[in-house]
C-alpha positions as CSV (number, residue, x, y, z in Angstrom):
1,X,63.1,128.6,45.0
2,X,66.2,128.6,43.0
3,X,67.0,128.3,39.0
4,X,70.4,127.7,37.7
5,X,71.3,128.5,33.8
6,X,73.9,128.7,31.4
7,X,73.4,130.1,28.3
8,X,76.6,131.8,27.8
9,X,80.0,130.6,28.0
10,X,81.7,129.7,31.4
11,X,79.0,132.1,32.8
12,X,76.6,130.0,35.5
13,X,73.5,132.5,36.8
14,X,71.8,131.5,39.9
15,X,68.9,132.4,41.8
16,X,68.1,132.0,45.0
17,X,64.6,132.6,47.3
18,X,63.5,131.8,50.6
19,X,62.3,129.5,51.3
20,X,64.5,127.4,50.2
21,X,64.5,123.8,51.2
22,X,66.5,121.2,51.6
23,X,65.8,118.8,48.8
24,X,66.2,122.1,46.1
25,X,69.5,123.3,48.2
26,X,70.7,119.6,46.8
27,X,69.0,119.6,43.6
28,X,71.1,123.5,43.1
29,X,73.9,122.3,44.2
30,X,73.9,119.3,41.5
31,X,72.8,121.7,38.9
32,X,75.8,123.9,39.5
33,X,78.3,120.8,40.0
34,X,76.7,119.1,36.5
35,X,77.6,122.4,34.3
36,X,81.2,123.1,36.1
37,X,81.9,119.7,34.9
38,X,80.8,119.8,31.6
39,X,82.8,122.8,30.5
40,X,86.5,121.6,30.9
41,X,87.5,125.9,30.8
42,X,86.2,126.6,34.5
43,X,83.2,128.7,35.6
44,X,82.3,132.1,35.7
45,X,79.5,132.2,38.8
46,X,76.5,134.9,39.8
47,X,74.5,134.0,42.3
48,X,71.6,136.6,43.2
49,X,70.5,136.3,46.7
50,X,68.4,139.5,46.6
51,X,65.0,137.3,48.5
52,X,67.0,135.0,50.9
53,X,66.1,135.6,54.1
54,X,68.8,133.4,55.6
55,X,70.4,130.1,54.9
56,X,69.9,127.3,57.2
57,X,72.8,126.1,58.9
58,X,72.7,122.8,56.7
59,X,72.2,124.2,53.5
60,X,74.6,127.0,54.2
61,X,77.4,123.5,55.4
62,X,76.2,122.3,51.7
63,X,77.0,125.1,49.7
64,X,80.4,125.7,51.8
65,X,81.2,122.0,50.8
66,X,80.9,122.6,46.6
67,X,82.5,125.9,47.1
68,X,85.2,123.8,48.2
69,X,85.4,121.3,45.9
70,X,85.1,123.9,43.0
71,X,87.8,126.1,44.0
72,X,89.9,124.8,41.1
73,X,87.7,125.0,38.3
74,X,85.5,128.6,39.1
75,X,87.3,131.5,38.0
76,X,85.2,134.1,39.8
77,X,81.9,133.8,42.3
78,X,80.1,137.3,42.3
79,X,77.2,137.0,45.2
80,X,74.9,139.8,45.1
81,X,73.2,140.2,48.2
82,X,70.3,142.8,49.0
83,X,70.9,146.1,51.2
84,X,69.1,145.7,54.0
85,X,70.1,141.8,55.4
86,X,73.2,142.1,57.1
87,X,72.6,138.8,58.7
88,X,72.4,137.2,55.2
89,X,75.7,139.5,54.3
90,X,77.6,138.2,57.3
91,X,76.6,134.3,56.4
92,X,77.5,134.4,53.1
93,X,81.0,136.5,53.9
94,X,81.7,133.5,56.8
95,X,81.0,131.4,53.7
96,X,83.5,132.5,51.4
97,X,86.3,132.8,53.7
98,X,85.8,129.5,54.7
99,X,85.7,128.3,51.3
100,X,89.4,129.4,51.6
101,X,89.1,131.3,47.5
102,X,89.7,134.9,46.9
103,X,88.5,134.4,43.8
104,X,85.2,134.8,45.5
105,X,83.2,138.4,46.5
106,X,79.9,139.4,47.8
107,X,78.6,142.5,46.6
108,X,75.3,145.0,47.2
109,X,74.9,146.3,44.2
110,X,75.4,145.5,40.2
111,X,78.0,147.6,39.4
112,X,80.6,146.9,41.6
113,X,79.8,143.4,40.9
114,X,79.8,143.6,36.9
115,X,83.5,145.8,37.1
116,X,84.7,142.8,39.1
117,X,83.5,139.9,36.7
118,X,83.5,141.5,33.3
119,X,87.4,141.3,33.3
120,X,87.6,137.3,33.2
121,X,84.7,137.0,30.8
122,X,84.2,136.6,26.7
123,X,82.1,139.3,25.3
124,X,79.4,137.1,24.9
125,X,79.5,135.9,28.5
126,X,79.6,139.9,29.9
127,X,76.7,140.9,27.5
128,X,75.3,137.9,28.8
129,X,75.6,139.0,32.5
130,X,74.0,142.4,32.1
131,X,70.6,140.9,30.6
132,X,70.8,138.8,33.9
133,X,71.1,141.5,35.8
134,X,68.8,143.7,34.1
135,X,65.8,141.1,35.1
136,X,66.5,141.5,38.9
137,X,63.5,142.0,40.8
């Protein structure tokens, strides 16, 4: 399960849940790539991982591949992952520093993750951000 939105800004919030197959990882993936296009000021990206289980070893090749390609238009990536999956924590860490962008960080709990992306954003996009995070599960 995944939804992608944008209703602030540069400010892209994603969702992610196991189980998560193939055919959505792509659909995701053009979501994401379809608004980073469309707004010619770069991208401001949370992704909330909090009911992955694990990526599979494509999907997980898949998102390493647009991290790639987007590292010259996303300002900041904030991953939020959960507590208690330190497998999931390891696989998204090997993902970022193999998408070769410190502009990129996970994170395992909101407010770490709002001081670090609050900085680059518009009011609107930060106020945006905390009514995202407000509705985790």
């Amino acid at each position: 399960m995944y939804s992608v939105d944008n209703k602030a800004g540069r400010l892209i919030e994603v969702r992610l849940a196991s189980p998560l197959p193939a055919g959505e990882v792509d659909a995701c993936i053009a979501r994401i790539q379809g608004i980073v296009t469309q707004n010619r000021h770069g991208a401001v990206v949370c992704i909330e991982l909090l009911q992955v289980d694990v990526l599979a070893p494509e999907s997980a090749e898949k998102f390493l591949e647009m991290m790639r390609v987007q590292n010259a238009t996303v300002h900041r990536t904030a991953y939020l992952l959960p507590v208690t999956n330190a497998i999931l924590g390891l696989q998204v860490e090997r993902l970022i520093r193999d998408a070769h962008n410190s502009s990129r960080k996970a994170f395992r709990d909101t407010t770490s993750l709002e001081a670090w992306l609050v900085p680059v954003m518009t009011m609107v996009e930060a106020q945006q951000l905390r009514k995202f995070l407000s509705q985790l599960a």
